[in-house]
C-alpha positions in Angstrom: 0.0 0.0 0.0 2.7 1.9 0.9 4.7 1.5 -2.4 1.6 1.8 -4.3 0.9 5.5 -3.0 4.4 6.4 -3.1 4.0 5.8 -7.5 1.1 7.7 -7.4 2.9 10.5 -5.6 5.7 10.2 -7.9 3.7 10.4 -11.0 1.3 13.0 -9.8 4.5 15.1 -8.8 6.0 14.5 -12.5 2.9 15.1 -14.2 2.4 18.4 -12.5 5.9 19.6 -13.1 5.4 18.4 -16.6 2.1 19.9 -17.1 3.3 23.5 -15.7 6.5 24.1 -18.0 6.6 23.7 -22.0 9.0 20.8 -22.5 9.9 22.3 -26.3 11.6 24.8 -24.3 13.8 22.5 -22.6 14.3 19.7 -25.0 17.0 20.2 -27.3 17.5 19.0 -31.1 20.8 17.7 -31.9 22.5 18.9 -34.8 21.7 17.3 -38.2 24.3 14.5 -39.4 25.9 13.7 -42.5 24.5 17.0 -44.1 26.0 20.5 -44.3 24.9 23.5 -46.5 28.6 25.6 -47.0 27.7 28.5 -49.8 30.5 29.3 -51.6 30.1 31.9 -54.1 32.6 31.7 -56.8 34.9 34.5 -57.3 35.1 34.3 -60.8 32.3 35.6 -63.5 29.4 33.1 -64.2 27.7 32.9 -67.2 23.8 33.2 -66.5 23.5 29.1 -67.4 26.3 28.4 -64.3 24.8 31.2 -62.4 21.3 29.7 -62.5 22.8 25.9 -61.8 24.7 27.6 -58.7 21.3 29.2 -57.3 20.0 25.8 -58.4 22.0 23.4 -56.2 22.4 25.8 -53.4 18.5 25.7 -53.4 18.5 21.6 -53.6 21.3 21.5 -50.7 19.5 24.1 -48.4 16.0 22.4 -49.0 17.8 19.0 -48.2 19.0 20.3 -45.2 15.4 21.6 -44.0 14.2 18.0 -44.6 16.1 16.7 -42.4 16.0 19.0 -39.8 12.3 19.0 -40.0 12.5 15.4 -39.4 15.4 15.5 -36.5 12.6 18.0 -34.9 9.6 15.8 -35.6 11.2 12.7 -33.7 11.7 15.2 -30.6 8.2 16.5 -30.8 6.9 12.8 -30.8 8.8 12.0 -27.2 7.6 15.3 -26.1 4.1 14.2 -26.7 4.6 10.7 -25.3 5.6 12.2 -22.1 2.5 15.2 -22.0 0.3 11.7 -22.8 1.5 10.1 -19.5 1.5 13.2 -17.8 -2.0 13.8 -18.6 -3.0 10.1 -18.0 -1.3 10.4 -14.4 -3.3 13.8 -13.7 -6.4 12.4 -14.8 -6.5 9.5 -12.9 -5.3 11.5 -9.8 -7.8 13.7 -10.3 -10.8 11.0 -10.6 -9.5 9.6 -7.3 -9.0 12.4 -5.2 -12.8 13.4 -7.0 -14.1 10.1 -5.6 -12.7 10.0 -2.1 -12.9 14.1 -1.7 -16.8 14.1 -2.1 -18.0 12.6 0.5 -15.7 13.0 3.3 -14.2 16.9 2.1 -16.8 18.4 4.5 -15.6 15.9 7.7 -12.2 16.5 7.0 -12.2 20.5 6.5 -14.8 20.6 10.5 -11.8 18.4 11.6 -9.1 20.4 10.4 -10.4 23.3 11.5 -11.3 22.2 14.7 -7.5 20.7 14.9 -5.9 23.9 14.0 -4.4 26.2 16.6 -4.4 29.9 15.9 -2.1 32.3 16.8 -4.0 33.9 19.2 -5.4 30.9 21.1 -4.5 30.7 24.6 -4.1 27.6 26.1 -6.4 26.9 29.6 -4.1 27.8 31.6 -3.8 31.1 30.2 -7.4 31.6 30.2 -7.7 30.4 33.8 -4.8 32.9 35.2 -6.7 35.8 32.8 -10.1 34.7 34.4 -8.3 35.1 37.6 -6.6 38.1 37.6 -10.3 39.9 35.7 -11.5 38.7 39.4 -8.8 39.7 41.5 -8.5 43.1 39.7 -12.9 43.3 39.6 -12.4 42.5 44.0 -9.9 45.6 44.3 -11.9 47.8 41.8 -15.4 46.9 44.3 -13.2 47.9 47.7 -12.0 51.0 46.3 -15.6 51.8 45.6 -17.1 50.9 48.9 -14.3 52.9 50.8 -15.1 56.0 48.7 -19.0 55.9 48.8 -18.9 54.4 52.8 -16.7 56.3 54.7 -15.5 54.7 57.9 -17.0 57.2 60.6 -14.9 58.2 63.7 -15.6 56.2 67.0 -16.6 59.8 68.5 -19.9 60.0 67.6 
């Protein structure tokens, strides 16, 4: 059980991370093998016939080259997608779970959290009792000082 939910963890951790960054930003494309475009324009006077086949198979070489880069950045795509398809898969099944278990038992859990949860002004009981206290002792002073100044003690002469 406890391996089982550790996966879960895991791949709901990894599809989260996946699913908030673009992985075609961090995936890079290697460089394209076994084909190089070098344009070298001669230094001599073409005629227009070698001009043209000089624009010609500069054109073919350069178009070659886009090929194959297109298809060195299509095989990249393709993992990229694999890995958003688990991703996905992991954050939907996560979600219908915690969706099954959180319906019924969301209420329960929030009274019981919140009922668990100490602020920062709480005081403890003993703090209340000694405040409680102290209101009393200070109400018992505040009560003689009033009876002193509205019952004067009169002199034993009279």
């Amino acid at each position: 059980m406890k391996t089982k939910l550790s996966i879960v963890l895991l791949f709901t951790v990894g599809a989260l991370t996946v699913s908030c960054m673009d992985l075609r930003d961090v995936k890079k494309v290697g460089p394209t093998e076994d084909v190089s475009v070098v344009i070298t324009p001669s230094e001599e006077p073409l005629t227009i016939n070698q001009a043209k086949r000089e624009v010609q198979v500069v054109r073919e070489d350069v178009n070659r080259w886009i090929d194959w880069r297109n298809q060195d950045i299509a095989k990249e795509e393709q993992k990229i997608a694999f890995i958003e398809g688990i991703a996905s898969s992991g954050l939907t099944a996560a979600g219908e779970t915690v969706g099954m278990w959180a319906g019924p038992f969301a209420p329960l859990a929030t009274l019981l959290i919140g009922y668990a949860t100490k602020r920062r002004k709480d005081a403890s009981p003993d703090q209340v009792a000694k405040e409680k206290m102290d209101s009393y002792n200070k109400g018992v002073e505040i009560g003689k000082a009033i009876i002193a100044t509205s019952f004067p003690k009169k002199d034993a002469e009279s």
